[in-house]
C-alpha positions as CSV (number, residue, x, y, z in Angstrom):
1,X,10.6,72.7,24.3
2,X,8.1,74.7,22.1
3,X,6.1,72.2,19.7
4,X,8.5,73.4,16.7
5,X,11.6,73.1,18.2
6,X,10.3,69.6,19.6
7,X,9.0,68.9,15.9
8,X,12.8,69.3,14.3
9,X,14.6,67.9,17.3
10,X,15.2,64.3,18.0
11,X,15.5,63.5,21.6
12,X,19.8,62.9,21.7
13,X,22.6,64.7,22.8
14,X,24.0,68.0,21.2
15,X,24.5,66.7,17.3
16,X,25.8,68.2,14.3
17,X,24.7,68.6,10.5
18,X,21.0,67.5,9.8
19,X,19.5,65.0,11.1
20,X,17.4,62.5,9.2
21,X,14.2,63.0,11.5
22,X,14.9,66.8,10.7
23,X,15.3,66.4,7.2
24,X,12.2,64.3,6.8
25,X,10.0,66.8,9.2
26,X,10.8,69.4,6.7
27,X,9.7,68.0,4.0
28,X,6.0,68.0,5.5
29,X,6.5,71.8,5.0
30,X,6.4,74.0,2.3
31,X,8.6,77.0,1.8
32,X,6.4,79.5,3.2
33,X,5.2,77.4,6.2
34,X,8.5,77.0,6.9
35,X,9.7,80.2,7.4
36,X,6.7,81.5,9.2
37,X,7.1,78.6,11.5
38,X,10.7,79.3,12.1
39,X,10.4,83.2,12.8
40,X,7.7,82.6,15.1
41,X,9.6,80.5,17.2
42,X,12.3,81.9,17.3
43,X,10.8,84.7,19.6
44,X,9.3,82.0,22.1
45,X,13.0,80.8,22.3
46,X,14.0,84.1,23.3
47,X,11.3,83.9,25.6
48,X,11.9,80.6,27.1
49,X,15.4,81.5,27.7
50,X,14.3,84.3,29.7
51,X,12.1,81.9,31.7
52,X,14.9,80.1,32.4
53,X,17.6,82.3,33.2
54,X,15.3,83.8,35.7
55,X,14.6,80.3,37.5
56,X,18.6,79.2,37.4
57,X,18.9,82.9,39.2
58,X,15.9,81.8,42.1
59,X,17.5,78.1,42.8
60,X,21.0,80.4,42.9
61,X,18.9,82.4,46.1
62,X,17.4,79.7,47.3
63,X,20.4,77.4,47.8
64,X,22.1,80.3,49.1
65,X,19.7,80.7,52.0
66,X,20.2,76.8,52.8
67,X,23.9,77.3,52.9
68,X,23.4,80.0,55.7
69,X,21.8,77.9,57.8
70,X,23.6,75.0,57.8
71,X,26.8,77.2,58.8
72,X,24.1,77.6,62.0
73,X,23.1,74.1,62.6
74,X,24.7,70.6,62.5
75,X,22.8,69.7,59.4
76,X,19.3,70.3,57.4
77,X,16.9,68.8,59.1
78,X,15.4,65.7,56.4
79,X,12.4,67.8,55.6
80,X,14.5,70.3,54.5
81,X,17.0,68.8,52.5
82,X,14.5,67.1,50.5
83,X,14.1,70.8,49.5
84,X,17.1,70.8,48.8
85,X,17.0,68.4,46.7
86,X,14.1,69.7,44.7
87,X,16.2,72.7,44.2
88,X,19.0,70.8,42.7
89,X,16.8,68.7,40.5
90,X,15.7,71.4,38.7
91,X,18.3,72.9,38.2
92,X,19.6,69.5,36.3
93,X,16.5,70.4,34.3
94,X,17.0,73.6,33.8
95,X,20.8,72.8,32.4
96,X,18.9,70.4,30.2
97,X,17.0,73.0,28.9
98,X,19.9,74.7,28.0
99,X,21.1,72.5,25.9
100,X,18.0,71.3,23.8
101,X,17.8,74.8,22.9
102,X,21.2,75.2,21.9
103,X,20.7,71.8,19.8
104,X,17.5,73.1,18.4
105,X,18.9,76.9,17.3
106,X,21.7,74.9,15.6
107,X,19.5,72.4,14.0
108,X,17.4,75.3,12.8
109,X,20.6,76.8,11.4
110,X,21.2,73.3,9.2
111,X,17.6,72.9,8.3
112,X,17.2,76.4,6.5
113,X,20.9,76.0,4.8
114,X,19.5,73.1,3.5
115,X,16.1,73.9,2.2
116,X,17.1,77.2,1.3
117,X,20.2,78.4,-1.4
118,X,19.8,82.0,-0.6
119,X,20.1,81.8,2.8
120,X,23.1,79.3,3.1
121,X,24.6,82.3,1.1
122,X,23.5,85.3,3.4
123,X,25.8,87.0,4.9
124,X,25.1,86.1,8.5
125,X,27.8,88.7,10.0
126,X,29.6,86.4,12.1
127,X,33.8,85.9,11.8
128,X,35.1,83.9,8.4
129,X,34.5,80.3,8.6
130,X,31.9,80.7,11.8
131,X,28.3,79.3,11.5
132,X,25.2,79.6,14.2
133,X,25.0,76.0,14.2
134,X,29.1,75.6,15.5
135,X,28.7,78.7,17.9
136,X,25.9,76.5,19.6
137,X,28.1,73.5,19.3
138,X,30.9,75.0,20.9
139,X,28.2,77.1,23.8
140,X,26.7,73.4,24.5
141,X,30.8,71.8,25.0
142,X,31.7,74.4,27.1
143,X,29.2,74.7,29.5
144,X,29.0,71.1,29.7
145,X,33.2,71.6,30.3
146,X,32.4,74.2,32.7
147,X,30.1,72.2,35.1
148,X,32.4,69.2,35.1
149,X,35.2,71.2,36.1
150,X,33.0,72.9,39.1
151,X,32.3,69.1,40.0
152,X,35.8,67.8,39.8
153,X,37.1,70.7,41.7
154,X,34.7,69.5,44.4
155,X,36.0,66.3,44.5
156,X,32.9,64.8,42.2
157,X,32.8,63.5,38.9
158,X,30.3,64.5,35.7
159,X,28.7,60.8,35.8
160,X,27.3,61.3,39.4
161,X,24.8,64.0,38.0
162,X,24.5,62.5,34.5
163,X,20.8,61.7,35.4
164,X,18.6,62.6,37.9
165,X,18.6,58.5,39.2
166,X,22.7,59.3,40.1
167,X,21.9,63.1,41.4
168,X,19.5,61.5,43.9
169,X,22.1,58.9,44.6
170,X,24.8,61.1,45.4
171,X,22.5,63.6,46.9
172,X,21.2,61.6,49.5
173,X,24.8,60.0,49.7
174,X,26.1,63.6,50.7
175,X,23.2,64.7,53.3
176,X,24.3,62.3,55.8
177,X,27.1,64.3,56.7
178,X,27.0,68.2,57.6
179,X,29.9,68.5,55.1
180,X,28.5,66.5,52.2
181,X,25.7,69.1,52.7
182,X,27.6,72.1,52.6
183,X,29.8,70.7,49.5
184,X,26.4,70.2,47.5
185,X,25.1,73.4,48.3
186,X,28.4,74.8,47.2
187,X,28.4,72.9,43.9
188,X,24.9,73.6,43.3
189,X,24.7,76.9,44.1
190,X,28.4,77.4,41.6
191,X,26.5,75.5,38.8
192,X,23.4,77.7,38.8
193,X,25.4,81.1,39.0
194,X,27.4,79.5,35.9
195,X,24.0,79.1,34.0
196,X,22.8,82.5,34.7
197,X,25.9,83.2,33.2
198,X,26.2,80.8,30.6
199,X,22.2,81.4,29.7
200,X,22.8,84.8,29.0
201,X,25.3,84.3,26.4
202,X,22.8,81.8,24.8
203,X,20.1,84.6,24.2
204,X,22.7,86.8,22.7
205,X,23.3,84.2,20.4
206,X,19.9,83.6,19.5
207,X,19.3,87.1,19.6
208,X,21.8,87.5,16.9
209,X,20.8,84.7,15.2
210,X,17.0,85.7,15.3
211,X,17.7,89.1,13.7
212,X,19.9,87.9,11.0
213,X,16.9,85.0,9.9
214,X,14.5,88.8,10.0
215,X,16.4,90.2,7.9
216,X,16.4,87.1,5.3
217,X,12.9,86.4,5.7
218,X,12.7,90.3,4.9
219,X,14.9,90.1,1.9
220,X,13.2,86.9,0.4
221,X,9.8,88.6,0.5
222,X,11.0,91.3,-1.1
223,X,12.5,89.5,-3.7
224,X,9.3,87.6,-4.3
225,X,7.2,91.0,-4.5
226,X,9.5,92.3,-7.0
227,X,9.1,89.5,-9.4
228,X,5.5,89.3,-8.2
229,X,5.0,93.0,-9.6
230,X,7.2,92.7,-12.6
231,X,4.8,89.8,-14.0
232,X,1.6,91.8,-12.8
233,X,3.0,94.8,-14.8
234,X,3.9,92.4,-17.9
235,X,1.1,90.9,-18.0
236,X,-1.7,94.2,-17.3
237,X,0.8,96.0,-20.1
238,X,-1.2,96.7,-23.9
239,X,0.4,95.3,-26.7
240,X,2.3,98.2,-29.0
241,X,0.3,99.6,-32.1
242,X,1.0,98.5,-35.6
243,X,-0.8,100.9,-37.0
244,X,1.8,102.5,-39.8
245,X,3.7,100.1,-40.2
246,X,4.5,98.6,-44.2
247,X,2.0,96.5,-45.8
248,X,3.3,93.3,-46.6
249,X,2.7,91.9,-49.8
250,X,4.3,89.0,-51.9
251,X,6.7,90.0,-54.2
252,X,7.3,87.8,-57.6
């Protein structure tokens, strides 16, 4: 994750509300800092995404070329399938990915509502009730949902590729038959065309997220250059003349 995003984010699962760590981290920052830190990493999130999407859509190809040639052949040669596994370890990364930035988007979302009145009350333009940090909440459930079912429908279970430790386990499990082959290059090659999918959502959401934080950073600058020029002008203004006016003098 980008240095920020690492900075707010504890290393746990998919949380919500603010974090202590979070809460503390912010603290370190002033208003200003904040927000320029925020908006600038917002677009290497964007970016990242991108990065990612593309590299879920390249273990998608490449798995797809394995499963060719195993309808060809008994089974991968050892060589081989250790590129295959390769292939599937990343792509446990890449889901990992996935969901750190979905937790860190969110936690963003919490942090600013926190530190910031005016932009707990923006209008974000999402439905009644709905925040950023839920929409991210419910993203990170579902695709989580989503690859467990691809795995159960396979006959597998979510704990077997909890970690990459079990992944190997199963993997190499699987590669000593020409079926346990095929079945996880079918299961992998499901679960990356999921999280092209599924990634693509994500960087609409932080799309949309990203332009609704512009346009509060936007508004809160221009707030603070119209108060800015309103004491400039109150200050810089000449005091009225008296000249005129009705001497005073004591009356007995």
């Amino acid at each position: 994750m980008m240095f920020m995003l690492a900075a707010i984010t504890p290393q746990a699962g998919y949380a919500g509300g603010v974090t202590g760590q979070a809460t503390e981290w912010t603290q370190l920052l002033n208003n200003a800092e904040l927000i320029a830190l925020v908006g600038k990493s917002a677009e290497q999130v964007n970016n990242q995404i991108k990065q990612i999407t593309q590299l879920a859509e390249q273990i998608q190809n490449q798995l797809n070329i394995y499963n060719n040639l195993l309808q060809n052949t008994a089974r991968l040669p050892k060589h081989m399938w250790g590129q295959v596994e390769g292939d599937l370890k990343k792509l446990q990364a890449v889901v990992g990915q996935g969901q750190g930035i979905a937790f860190s988007m969110g936690n963003i979302d919490d942090v600013l509502k926190q530190r910031f009145q005016s932009f707990a009350d923006f209008k974000t333009g999402l439905a009644d009730g709905e925040t950023f940090s839920g929409n991210y909440q419910t993203w990170s459930a579902t695709n989580r949902d989503t690859i467990a079912g691809t795995l159960k429908a396979a006959g597998l279970t979510a704990d077997q590729f909890t970690s990459e430790e079990t992944t190997m386990s199963s993997l190499r499990s699987m590669s000593e038959t020409a079926d346990g082959q095929m079945k996880a290059l079918q299961v992998g090659h499901q679960i990356a065309a999921q999280q092209v999918a599924q990634f693509q959502k994500l960087r609409g959401l932080v799309s949309q997220q990203t332009t609704m934080m512009g346009t509060w950073f936007q508004s809160t600058q221009a707030d603070k250059d119209l108060a800015q020029a309103r004491r400039q002008n109150f200050f810089s203004s000449t005091s009225p003349s008296v000249r005129g006016g009705q001497m005073m003098e004591p009356r007995w």
